[in-house]
mmJSON file of the N, C-alpha and C atoms, coordinates in Angstrom:
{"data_MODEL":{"atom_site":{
"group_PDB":["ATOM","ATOM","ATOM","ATOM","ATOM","ATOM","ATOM","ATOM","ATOM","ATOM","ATOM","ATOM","ATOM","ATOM","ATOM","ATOM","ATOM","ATOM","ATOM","ATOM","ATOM","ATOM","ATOM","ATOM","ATOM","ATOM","ATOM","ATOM","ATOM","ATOM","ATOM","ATOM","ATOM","ATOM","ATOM","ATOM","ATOM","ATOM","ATOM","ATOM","ATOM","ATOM","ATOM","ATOM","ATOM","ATOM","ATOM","ATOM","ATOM","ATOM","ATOM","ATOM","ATOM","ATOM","ATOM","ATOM","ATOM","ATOM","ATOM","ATOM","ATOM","ATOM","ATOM","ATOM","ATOM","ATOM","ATOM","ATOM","ATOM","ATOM","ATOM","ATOM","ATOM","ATOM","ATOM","ATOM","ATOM","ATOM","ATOM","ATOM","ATOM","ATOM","ATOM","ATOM","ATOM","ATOM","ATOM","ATOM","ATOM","ATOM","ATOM","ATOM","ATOM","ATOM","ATOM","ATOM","ATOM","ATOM","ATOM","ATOM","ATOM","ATOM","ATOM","ATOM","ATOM","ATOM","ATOM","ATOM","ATOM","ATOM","ATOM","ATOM","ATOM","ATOM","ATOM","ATOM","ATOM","ATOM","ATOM","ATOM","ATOM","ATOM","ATOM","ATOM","ATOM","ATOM","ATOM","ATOM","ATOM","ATOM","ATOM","ATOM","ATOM","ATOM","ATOM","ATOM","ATOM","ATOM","ATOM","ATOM","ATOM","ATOM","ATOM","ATOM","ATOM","ATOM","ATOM","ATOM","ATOM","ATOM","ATOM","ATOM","ATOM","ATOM","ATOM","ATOM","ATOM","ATOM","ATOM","ATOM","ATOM","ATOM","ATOM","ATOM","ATOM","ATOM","ATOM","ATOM","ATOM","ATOM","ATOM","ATOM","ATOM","ATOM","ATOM","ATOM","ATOM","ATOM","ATOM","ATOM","ATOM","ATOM","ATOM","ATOM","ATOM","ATOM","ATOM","ATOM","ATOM","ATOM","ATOM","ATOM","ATOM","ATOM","ATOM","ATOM","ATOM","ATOM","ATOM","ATOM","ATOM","ATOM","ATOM","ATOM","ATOM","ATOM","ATOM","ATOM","ATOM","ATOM","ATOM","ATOM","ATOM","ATOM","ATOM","ATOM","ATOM","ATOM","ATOM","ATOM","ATOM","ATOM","ATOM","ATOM","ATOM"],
"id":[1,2,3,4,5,6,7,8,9,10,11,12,13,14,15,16,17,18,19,20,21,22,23,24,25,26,27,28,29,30,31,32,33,34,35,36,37,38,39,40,41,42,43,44,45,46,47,48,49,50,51,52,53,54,55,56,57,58,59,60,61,62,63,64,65,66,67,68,69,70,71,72,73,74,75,76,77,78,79,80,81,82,83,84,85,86,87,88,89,90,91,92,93,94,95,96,97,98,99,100,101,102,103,104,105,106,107,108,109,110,111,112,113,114,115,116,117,118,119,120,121,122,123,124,125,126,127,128,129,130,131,132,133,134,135,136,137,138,139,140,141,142,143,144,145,146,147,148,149,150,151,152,153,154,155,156,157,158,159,160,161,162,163,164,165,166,167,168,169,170,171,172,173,174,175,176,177,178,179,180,181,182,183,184,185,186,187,188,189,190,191,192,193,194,195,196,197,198,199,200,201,202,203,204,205,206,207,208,209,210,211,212,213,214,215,216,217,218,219,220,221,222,223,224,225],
"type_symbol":["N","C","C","N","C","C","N","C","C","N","C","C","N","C","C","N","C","C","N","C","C","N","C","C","N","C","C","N","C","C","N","C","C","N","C","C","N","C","C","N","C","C","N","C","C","N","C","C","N","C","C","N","C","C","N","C","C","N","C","C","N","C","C","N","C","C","N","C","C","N","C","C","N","C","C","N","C","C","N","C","C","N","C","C","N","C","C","N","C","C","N","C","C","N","C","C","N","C","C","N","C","C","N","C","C","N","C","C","N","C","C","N","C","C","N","C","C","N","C","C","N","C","C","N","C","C","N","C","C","N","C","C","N","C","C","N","C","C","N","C","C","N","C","C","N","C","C","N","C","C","N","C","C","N","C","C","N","C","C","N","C","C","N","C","C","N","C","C","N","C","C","N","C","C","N","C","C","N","C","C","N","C","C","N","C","C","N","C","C","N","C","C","N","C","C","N","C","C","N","C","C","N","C","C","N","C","C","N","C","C","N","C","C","N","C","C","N","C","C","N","C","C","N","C","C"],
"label_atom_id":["N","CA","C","N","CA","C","N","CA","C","N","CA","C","N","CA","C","N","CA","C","N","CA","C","N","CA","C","N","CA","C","N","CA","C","N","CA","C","N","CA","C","N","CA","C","N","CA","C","N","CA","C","N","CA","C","N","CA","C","N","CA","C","N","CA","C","N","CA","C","N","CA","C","N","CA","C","N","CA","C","N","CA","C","N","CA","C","N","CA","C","N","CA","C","N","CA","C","N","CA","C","N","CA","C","N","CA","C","N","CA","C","N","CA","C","N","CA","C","N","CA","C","N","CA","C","N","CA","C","N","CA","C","N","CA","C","N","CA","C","N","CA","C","N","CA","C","N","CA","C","N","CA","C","N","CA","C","N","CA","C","N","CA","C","N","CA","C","N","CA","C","N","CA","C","N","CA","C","N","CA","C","N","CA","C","N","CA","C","N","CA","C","N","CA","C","N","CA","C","N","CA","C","N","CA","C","N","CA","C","N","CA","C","N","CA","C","N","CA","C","N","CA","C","N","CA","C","N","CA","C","N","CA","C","N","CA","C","N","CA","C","N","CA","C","N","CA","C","N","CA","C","N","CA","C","N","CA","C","N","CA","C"],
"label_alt_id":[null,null,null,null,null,null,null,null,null,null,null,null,null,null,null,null,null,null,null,null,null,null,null,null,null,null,null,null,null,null,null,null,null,null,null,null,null,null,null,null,null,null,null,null,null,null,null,null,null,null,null,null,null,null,null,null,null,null,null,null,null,null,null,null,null,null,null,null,null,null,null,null,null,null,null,null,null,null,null,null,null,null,null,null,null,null,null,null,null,null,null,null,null,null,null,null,null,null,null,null,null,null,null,null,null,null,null,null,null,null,null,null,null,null,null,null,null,null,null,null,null,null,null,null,null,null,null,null,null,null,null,null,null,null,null,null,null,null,null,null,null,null,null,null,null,null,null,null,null,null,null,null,null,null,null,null,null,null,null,null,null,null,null,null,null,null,null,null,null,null,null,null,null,null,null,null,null,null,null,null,null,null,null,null,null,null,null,null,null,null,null,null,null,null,null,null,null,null,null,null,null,null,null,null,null,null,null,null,null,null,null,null,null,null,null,null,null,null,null,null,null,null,null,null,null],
"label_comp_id":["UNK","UNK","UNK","UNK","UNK","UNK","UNK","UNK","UNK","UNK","UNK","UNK","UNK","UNK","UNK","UNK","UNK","UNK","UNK","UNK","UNK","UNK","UNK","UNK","UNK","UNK","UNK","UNK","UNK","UNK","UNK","UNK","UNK","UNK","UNK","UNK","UNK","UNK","UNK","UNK","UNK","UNK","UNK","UNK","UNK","UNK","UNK","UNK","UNK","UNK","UNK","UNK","UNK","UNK","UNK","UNK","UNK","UNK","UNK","UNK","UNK","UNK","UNK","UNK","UNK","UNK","UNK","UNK","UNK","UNK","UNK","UNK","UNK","UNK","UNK","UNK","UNK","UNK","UNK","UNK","UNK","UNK","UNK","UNK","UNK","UNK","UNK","UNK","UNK","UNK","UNK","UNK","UNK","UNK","UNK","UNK","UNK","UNK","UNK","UNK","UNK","UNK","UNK","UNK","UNK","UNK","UNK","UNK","UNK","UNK","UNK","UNK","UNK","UNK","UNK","UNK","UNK","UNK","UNK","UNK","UNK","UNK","UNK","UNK","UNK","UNK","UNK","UNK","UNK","UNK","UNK","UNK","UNK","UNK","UNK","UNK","UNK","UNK","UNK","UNK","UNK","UNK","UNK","UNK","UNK","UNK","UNK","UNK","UNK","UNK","UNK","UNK","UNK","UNK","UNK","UNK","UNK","UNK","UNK","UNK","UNK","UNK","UNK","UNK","UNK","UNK","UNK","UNK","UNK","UNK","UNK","UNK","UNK","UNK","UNK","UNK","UNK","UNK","UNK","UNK","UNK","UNK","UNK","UNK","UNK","UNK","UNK","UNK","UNK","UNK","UNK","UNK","UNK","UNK","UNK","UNK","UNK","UNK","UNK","UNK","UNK","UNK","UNK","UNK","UNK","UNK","UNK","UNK","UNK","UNK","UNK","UNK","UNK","UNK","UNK","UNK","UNK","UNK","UNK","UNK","UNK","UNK","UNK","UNK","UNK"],
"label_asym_id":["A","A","A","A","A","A","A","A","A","A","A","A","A","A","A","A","A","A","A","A","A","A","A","A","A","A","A","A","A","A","A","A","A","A","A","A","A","A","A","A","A","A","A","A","A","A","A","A","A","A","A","A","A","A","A","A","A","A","A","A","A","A","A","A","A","A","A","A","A","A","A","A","A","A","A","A","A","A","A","A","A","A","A","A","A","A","A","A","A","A","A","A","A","A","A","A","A","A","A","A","A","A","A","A","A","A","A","A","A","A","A","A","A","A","A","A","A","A","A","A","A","A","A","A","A","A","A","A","A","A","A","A","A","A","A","A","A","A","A","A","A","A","A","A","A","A","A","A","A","A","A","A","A","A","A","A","A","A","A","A","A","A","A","A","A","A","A","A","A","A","A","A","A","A","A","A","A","A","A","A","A","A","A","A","A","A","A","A","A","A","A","A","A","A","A","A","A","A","A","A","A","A","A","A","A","A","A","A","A","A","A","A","A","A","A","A","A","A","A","A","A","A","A","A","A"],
"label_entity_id":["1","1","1","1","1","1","1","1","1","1","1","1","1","1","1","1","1","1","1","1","1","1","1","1","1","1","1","1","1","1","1","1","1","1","1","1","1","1","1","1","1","1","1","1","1","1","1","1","1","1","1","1","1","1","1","1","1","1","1","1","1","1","1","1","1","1","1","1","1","1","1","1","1","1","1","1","1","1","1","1","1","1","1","1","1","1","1","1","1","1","1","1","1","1","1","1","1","1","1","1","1","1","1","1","1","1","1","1","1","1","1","1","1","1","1","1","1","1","1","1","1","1","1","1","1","1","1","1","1","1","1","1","1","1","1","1","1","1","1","1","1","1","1","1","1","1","1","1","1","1","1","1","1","1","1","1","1","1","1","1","1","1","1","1","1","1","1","1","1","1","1","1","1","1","1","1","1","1","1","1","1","1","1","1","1","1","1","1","1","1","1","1","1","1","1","1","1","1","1","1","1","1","1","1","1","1","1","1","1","1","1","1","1","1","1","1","1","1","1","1","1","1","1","1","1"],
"label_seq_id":[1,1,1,2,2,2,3,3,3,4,4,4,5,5,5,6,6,6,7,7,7,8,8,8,9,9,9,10,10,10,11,11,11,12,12,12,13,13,13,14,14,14,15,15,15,16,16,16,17,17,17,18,18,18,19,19,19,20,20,20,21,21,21,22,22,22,23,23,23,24,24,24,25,25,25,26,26,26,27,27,27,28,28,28,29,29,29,30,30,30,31,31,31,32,32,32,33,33,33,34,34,34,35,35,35,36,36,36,37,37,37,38,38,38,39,39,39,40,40,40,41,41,41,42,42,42,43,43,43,44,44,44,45,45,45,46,46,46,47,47,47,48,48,48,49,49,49,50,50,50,51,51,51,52,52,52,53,53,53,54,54,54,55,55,55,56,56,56,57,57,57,58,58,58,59,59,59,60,60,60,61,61,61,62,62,62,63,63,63,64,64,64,65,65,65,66,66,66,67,67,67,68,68,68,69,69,69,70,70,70,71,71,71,72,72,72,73,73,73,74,74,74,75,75,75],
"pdbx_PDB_ins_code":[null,null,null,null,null,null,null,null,null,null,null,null,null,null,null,null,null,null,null,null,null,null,null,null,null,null,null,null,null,null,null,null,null,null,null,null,null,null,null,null,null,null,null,null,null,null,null,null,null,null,null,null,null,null,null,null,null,null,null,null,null,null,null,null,null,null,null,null,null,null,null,null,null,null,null,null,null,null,null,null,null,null,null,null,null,null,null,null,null,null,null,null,null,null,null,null,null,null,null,null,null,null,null,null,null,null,null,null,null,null,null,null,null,null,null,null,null,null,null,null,null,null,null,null,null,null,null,null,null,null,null,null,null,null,null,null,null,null,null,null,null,null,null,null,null,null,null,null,null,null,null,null,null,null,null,null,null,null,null,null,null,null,null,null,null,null,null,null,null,null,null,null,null,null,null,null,null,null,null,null,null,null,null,null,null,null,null,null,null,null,null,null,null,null,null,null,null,null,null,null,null,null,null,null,null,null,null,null,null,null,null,null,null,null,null,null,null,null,null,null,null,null,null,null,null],
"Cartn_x":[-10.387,-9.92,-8.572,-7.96,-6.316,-5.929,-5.258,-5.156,-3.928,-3.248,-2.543,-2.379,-1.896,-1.47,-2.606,-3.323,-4.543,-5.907,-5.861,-6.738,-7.55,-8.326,-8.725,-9.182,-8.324,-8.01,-8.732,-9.231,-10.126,-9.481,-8.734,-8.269,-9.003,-8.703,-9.098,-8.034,-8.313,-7.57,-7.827,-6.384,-6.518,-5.124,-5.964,-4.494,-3.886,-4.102,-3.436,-2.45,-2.525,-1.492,0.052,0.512,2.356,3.161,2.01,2.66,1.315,1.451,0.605,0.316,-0.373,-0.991,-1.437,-1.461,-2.187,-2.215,-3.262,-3.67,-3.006,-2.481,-2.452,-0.858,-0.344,0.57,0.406,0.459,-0.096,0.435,-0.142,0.45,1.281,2.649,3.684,4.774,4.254,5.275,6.145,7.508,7.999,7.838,8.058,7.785,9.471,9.667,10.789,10.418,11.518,11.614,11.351,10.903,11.345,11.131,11.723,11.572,10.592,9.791,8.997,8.055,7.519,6.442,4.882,4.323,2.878,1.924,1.555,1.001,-0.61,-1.565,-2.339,-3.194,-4.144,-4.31,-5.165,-5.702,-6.161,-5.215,-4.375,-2.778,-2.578,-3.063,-3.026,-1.401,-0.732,0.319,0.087,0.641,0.846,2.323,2.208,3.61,3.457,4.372,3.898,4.861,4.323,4.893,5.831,5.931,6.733,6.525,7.474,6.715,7.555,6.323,6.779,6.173,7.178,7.353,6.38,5.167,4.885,4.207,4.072,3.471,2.111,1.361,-0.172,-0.559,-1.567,-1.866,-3.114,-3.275,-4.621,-5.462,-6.354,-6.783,-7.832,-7.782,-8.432,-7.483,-6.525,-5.327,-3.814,-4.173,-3.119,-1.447,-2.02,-0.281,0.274,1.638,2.077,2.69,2.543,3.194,3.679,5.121,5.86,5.575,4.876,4.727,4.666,5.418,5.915,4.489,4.318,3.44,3.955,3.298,3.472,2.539,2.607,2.099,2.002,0.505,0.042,-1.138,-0.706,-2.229,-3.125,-3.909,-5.183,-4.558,-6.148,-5.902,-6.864],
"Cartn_y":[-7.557,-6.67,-7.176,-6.121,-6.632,-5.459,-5.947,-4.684,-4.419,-2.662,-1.954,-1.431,-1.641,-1.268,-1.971,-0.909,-1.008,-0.979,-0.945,-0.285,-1.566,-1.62,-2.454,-1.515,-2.088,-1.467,-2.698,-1.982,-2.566,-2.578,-3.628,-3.922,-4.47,-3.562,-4.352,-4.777,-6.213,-7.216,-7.116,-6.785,-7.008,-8.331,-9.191,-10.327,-10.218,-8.657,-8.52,-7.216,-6.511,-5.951,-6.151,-5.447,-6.106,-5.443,-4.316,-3.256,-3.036,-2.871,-2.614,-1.226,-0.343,1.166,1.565,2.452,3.191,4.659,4.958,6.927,7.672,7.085,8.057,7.044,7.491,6.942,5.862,5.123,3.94,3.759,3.275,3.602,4.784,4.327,5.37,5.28,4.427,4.307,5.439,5.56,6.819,6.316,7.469,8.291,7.954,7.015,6.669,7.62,8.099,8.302,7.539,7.525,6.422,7.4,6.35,6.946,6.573,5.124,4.454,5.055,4.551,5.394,4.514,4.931,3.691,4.291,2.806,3.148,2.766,2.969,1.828,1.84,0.576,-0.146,0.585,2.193,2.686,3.968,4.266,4.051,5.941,6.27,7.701,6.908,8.031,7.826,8.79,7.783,8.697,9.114,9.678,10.113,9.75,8.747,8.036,9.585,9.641,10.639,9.938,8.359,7.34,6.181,5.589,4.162,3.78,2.76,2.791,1.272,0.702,-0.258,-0.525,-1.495,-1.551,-3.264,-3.135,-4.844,-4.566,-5.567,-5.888,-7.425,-7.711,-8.256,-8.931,-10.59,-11.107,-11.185,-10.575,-10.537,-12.411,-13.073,-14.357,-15.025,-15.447,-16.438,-15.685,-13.915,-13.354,-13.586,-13.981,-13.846,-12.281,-12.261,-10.738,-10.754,-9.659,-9.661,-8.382,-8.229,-6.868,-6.531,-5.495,-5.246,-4.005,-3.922,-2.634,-1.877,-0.677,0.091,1.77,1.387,2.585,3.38,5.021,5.604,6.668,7.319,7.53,9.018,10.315,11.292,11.116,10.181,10.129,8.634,7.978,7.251,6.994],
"Cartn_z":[5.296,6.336,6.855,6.929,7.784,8.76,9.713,10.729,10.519,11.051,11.015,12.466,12.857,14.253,15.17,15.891,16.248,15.796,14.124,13.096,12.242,11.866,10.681,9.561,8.623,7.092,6.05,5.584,4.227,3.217,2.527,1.045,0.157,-1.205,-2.558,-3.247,-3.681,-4.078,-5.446,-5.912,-7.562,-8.064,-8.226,-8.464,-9.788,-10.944,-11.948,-11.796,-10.193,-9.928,-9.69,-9.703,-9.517,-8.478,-7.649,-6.282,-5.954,-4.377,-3.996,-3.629,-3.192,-3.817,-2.828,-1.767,-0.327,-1.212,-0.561,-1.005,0.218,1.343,2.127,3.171,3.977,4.439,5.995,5.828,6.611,7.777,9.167,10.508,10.666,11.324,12.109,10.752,8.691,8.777,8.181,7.414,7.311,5.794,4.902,3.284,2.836,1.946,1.518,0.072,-0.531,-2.3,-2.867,-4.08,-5.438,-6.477,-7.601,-8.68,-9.793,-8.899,-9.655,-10.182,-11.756,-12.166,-12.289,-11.995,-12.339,-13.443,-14.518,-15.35,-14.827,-15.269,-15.074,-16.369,-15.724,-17.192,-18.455,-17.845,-18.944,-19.884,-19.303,-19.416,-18.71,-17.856,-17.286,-16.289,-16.317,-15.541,-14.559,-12.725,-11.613,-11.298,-10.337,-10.271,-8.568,-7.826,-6.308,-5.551,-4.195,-3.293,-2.949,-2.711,-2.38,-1.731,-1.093,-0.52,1.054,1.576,2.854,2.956,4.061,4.379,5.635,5.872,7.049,7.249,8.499,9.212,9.185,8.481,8.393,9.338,9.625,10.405,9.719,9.698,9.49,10.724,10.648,12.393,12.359,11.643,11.592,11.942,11.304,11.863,12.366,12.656,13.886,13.037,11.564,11.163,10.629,10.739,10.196,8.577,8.065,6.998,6.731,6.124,6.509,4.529,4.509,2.691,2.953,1.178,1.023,0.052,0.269,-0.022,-1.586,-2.303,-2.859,-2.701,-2.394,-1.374,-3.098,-2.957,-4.446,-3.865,-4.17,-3.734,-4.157,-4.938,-5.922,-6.331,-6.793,-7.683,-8.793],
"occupancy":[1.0,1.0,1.0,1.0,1.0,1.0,1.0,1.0,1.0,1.0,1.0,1.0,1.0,1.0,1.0,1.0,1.0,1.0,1.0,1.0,1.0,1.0,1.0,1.0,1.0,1.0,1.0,1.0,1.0,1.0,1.0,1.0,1.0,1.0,1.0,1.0,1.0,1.0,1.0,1.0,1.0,1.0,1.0,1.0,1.0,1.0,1.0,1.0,1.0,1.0,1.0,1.0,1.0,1.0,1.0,1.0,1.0,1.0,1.0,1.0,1.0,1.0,1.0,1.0,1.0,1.0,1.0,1.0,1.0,1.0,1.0,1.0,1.0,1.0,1.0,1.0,1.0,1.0,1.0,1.0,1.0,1.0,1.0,1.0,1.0,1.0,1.0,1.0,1.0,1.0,1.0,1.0,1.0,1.0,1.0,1.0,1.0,1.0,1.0,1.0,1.0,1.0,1.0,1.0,1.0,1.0,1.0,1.0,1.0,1.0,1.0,1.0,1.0,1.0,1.0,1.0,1.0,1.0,1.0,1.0,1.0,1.0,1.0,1.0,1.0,1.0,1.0,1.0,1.0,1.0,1.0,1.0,1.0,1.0,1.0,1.0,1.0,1.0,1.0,1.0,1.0,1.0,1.0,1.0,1.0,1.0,1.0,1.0,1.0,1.0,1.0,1.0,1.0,1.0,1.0,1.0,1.0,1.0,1.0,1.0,1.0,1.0,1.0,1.0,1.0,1.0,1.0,1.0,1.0,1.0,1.0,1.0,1.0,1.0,1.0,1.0,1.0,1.0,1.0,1.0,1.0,1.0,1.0,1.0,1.0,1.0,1.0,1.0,1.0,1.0,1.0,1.0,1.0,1.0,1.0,1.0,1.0,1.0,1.0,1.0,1.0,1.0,1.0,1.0,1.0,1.0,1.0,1.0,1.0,1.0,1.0,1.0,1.0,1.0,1.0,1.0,1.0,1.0,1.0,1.0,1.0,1.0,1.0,1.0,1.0],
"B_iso_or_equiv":[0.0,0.0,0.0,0.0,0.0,0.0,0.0,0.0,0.0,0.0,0.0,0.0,0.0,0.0,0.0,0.0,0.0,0.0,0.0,0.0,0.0,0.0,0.0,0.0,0.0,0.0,0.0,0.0,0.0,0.0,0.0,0.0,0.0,0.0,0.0,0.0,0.0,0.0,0.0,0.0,0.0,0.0,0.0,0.0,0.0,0.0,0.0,0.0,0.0,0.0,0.0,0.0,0.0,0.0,0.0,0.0,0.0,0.0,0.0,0.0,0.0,0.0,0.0,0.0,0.0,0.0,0.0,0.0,0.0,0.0,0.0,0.0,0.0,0.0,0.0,0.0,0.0,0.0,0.0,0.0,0.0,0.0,0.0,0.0,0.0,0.0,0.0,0.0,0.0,0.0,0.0,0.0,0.0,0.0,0.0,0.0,0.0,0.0,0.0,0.0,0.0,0.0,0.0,0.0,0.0,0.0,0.0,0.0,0.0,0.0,0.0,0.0,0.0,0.0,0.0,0.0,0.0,0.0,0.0,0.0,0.0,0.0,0.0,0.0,0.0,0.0,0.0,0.0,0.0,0.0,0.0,0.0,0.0,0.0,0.0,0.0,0.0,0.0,0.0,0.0,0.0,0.0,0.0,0.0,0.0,0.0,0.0,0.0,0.0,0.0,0.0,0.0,0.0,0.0,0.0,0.0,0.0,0.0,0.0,0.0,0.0,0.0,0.0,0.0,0.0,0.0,0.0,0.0,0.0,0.0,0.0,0.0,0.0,0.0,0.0,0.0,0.0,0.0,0.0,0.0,0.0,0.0,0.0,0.0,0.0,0.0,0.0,0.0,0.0,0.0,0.0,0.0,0.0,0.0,0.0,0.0,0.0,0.0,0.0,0.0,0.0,0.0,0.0,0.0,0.0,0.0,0.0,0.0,0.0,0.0,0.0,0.0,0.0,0.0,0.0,0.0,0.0,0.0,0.0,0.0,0.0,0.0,0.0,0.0,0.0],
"pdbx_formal_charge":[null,null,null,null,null,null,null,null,null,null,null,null,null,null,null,null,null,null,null,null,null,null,null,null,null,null,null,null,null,null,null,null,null,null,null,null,null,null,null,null,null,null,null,null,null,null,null,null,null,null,null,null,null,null,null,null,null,null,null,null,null,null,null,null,null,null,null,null,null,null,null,null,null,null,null,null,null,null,null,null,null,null,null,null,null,null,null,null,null,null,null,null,null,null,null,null,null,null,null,null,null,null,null,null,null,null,null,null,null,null,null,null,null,null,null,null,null,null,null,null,null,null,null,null,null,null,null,null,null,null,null,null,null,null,null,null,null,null,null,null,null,null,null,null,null,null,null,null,null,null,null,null,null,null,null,null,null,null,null,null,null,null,null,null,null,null,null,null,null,null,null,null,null,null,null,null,null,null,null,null,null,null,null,null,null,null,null,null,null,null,null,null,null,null,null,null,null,null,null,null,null,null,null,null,null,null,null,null,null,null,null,null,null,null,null,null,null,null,null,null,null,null,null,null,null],
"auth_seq_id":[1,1,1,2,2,2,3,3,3,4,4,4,5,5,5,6,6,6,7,7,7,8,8,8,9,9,9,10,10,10,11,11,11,12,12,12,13,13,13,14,14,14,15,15,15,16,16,16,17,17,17,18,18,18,19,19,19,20,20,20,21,21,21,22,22,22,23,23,23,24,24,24,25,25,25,26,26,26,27,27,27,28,28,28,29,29,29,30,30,30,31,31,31,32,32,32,33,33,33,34,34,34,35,35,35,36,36,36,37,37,37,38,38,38,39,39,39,40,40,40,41,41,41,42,42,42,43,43,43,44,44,44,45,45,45,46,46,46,47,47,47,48,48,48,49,49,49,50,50,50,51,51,51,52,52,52,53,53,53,54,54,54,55,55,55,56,56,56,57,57,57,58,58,58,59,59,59,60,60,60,61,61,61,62,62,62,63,63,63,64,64,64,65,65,65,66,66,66,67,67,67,68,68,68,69,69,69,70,70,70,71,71,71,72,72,72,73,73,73,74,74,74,75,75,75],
"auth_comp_id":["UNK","UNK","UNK","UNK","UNK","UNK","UNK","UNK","UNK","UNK","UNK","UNK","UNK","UNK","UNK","UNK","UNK","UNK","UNK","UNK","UNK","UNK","UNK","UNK","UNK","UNK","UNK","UNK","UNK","UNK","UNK","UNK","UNK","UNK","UNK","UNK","UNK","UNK","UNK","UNK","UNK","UNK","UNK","UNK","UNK","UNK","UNK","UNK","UNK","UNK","UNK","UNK","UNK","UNK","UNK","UNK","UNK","UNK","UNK","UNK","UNK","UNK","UNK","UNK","UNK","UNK","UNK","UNK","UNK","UNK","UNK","UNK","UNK","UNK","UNK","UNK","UNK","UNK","UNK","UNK","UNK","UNK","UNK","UNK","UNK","UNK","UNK","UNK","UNK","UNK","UNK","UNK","UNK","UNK","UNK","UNK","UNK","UNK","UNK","UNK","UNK","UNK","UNK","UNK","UNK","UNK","UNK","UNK","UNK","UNK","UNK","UNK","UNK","UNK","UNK","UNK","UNK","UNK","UNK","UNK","UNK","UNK","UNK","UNK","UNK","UNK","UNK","UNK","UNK","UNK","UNK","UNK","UNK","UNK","UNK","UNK","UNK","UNK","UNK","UNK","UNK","UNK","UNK","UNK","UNK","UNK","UNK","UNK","UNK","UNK","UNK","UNK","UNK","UNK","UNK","UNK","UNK","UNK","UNK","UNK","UNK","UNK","UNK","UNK","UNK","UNK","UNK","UNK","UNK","UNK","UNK","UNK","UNK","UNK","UNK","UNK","UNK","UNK","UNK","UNK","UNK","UNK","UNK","UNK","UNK","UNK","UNK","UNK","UNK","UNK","UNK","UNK","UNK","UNK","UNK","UNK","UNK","UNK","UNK","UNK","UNK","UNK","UNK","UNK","UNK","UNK","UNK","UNK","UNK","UNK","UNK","UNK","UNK","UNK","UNK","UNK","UNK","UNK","UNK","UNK","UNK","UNK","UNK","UNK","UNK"],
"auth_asym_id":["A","A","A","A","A","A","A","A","A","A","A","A","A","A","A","A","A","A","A","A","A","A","A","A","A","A","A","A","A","A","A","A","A","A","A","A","A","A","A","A","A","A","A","A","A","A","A","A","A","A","A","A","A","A","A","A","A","A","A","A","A","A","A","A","A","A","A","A","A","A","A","A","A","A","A","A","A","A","A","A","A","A","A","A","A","A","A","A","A","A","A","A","A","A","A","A","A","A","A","A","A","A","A","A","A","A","A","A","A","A","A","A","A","A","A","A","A","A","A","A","A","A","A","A","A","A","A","A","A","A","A","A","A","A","A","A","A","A","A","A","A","A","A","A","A","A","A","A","A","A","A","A","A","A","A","A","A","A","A","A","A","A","A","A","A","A","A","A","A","A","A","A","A","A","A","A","A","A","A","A","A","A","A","A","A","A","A","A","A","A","A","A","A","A","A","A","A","A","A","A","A","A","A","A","A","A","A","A","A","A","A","A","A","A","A","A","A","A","A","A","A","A","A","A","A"],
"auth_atom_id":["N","CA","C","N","CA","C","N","CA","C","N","CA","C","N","CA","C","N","CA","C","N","CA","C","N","CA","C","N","CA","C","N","CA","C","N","CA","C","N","CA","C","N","CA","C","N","CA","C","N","CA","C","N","CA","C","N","CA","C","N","CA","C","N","CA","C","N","CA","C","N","CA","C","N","CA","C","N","CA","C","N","CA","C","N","CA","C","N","CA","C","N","CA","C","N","CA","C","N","CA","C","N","CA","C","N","CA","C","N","CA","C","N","CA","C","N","CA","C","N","CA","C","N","CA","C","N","CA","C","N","CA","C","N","CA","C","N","CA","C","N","CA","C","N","CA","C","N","CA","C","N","CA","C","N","CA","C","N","CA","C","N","CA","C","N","CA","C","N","CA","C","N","CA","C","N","CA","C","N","CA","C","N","CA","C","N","CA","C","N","CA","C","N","CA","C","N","CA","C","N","CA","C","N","CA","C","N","CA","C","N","CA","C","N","CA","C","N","CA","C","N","CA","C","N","CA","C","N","CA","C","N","CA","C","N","CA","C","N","CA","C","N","CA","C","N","CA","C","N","CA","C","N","CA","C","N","CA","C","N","CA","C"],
"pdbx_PDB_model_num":[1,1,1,1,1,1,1,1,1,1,1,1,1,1,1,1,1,1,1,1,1,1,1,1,1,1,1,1,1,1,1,1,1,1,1,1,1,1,1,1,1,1,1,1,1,1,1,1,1,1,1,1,1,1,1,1,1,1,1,1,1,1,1,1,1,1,1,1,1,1,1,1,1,1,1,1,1,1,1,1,1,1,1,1,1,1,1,1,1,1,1,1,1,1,1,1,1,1,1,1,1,1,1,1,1,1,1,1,1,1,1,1,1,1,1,1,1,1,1,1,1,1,1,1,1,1,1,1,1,1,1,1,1,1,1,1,1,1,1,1,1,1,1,1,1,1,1,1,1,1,1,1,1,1,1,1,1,1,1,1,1,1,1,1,1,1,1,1,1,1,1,1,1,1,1,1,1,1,1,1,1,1,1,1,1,1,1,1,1,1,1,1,1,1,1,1,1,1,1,1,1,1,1,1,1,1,1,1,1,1,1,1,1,1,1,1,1,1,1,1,1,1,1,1,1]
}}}
């Protein structure tokens, strides 16, 4: 669990990923473009709405971390 504003958000940890992946757009933050494409490993390609930058929170030891999000309708 890591918090988002006022929120606790549930992550799954994959340590053979290389970006990290939200279905939906996270806190207040804003919908940047890209052009990035994601494969994954059974090789269906998405096409991301885009990505956004936001502050997560360990609510155990209260540290922040500012990570960037690729923002995906389905996965």
């Amino acid at each position: 669990m890591m918090e988002i504003g006022n929120r606790e958000v549930k992550f799954e940890i994959d340590c053979g990923a290389s970006i990290n992946i939200a279905k939906s757009l996270i806190g207040d933050s804003k919908l940047a473009p890209t052009s990035k494409r994601l494969f994954m490993w059974n090789k269906i390609e998405i096409t991301p709405l885009g990505v956004t930058r936001t502050v997560i929170r360990n609510p155990k030891n209260r540290k922040k971390y500012s990570v960037e999000f690729v923002v995906v309708a389905k996965i």
